[in-house]
C-alpha positions as CSV (number, residue, x, y, z in Angstrom):
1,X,-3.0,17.2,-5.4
2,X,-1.9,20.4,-3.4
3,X,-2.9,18.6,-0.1
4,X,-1.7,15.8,2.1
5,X,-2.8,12.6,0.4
6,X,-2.5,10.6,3.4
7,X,-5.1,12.7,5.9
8,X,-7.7,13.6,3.3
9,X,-10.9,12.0,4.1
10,X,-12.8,8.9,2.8
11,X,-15.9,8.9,4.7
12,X,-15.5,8.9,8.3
13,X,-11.4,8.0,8.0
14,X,-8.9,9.8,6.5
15,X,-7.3,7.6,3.2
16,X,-4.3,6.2,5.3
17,X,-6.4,5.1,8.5
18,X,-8.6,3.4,6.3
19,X,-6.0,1.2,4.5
20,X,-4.0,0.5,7.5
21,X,-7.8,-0.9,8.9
22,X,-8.3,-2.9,5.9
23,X,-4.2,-4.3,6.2
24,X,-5.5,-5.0,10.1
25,X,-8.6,-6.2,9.2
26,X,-7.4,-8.9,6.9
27,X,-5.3,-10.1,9.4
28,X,-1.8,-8.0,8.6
29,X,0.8,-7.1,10.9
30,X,3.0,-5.5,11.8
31,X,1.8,-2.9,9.6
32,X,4.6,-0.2,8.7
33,X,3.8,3.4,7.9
34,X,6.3,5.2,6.5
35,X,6.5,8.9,6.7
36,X,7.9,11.8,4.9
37,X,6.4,15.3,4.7
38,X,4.5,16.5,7.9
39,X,6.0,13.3,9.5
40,X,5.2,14.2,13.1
41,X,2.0,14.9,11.9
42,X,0.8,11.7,9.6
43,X,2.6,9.6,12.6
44,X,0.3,11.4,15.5
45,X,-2.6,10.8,13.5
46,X,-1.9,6.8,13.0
47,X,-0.5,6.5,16.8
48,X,-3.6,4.6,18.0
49,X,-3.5,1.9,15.2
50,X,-0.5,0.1,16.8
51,X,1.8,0.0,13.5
52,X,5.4,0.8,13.3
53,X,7.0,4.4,12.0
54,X,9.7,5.0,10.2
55,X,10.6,8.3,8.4
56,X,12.0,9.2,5.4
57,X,13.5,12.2,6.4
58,X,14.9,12.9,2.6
59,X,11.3,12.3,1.1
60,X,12.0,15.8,-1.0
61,X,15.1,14.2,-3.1
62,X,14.5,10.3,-3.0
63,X,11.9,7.9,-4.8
64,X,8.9,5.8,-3.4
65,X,11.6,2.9,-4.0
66,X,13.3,4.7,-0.6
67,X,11.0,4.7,1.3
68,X,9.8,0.8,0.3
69,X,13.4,0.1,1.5
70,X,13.1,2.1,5.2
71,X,9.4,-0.3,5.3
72,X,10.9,-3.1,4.3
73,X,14.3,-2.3,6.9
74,X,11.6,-2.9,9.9
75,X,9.7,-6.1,8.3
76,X,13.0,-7.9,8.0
77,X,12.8,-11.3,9.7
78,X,9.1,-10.0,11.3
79,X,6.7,-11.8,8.9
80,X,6.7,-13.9,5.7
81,X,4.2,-12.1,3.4
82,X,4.8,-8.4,2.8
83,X,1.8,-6.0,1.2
84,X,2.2,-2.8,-0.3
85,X,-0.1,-0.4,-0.7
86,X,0.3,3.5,-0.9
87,X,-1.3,5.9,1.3
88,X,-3.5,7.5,-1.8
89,X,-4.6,3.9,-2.5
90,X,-6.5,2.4,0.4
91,X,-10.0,1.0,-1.2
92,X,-8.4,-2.1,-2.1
93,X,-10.9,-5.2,0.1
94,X,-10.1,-7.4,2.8
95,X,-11.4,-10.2,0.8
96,X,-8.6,-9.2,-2.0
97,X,-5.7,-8.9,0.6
98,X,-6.8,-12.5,1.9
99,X,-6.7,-13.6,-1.8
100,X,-3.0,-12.2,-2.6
101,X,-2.0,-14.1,1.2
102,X,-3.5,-17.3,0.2
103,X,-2.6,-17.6,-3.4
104,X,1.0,-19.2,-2.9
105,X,2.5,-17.0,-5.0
106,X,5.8,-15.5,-4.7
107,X,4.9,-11.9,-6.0
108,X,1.3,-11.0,-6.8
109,X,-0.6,-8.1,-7.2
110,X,-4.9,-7.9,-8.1
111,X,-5.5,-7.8,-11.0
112,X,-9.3,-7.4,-13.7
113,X,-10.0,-6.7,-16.9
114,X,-6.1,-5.6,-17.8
115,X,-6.0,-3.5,-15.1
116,X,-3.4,-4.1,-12.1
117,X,-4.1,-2.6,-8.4
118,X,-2.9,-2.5,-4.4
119,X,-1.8,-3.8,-2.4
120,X,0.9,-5.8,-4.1
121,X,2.1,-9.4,-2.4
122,X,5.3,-10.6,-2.1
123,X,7.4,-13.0,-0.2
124,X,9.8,-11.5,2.3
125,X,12.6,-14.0,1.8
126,X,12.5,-11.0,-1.4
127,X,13.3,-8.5,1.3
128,X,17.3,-8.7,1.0
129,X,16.9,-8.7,-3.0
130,X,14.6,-5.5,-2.8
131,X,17.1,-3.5,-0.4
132,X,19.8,-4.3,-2.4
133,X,18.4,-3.4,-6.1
134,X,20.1,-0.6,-7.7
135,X,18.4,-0.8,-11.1
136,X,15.2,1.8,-12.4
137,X,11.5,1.3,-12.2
138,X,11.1,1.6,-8.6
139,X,9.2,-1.6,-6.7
140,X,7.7,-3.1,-9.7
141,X,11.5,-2.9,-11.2
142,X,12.8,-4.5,-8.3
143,X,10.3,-7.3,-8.0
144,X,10.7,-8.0,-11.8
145,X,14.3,-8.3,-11.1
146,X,13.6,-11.1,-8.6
147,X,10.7,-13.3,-10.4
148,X,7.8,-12.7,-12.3
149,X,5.2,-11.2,-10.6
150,X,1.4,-13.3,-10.8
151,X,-1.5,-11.1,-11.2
152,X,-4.1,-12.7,-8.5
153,X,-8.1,-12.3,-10.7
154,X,-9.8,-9.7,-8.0
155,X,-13.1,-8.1,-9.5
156,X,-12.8,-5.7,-6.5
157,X,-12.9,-2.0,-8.0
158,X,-11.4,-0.4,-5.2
159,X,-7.8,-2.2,-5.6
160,X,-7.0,-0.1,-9.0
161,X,-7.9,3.0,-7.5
162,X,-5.8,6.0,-6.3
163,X,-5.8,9.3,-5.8
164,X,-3.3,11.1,-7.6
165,X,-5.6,13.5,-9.2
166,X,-7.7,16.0,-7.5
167,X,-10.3,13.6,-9.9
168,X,-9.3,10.8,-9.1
169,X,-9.7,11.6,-5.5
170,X,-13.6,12.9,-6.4
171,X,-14.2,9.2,-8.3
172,X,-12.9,7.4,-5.2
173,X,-15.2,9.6,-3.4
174,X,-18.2,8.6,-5.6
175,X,-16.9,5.2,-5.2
176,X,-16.8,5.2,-1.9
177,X,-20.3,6.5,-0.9
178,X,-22.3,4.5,-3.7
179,X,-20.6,0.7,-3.3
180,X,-18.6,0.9,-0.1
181,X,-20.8,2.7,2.4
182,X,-23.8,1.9,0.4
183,X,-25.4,5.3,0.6
């Protein structure tokens, strides 16, 4: 994208704020914000929202899987449902966060019309298995590695949306202003 994902704006919030107010809004916490590139900077601009930091001060020579693990460091004995969501996706609905909470399963993720979205659900007795996994394919490796993962029907658009294109980002956008803020 050129920019940084996490602060570009989505209406009146910046993509990051407005996930960590959806996580919050559904009931979520702690919430954990892990940083990496312009750390002092994404953590200043989330210091009001009352979640936990913890950097990834190698960001430039580790995967996302790393920086799950530093999240997942703080979460350890705090809670008993863990989301994830990254920063570049954050349209995902309260309603579908409630929906991955309540469903009983062990790992779950939204899911509509073949497509699978954020935030993904899992149990944090998983926690120890996840730190420890050595294996490829990042989270989704190392939740596949501990049980089969449930995909939770969610006809909510915004949950298999992300912005990893300067495209995507302009379809979230349009997304955003015609269904979300309803203008």
């Amino acid at each position: 994208m050129g920019a940084l994902k996490p602060l570009l704006l989505l209406g009146e919030e910046t993509l990051l704020r407005r996930g960590i107010l959806t996580m919050k809004n559904a009931g979520a916490d702690p919430v954990v914000v892990v940083t990496g590139r312009d750390a002092e900077l994404v953590e200043a601009h989330v210091s009001d929202l009352g979640v936990l930091t913890v950097r990834n001060e190698a960001y430039g020579t580790t995967q996302m899987l790393d920086s799950v693990k530093l999240g997942l460091q703080l979460l350890a004995g705090r809670c008993e449902k863990v989301l994830f969501a990254p920063a570049d996706a954050p349209l995902y609905s309260p309603e579908t966060v409630e929906k991955l909470i309540s469903s009983g399963e062990s790992i779950c993720m939204p899911g509509h019309q073949g497509k699978t979205g954020h935030p993904v659900c899992f149990d944090a007795g998983l926690i120890e298995g996840i730190l420890a996994y050595k294996g490829e394919g990042g989270l989704a490796g190392a939740l596949s590695f501990l049980g089969e993962k449930k995909v939770i029907e969610c006809p909510d658009p915004g949950a298999y949306m992300d912005a990893d294109t300067p495209e995507d980002y302009q379809i979230m956008l349009d997304y955003y202003r015609t269904a979300v803020k309803g203008s």
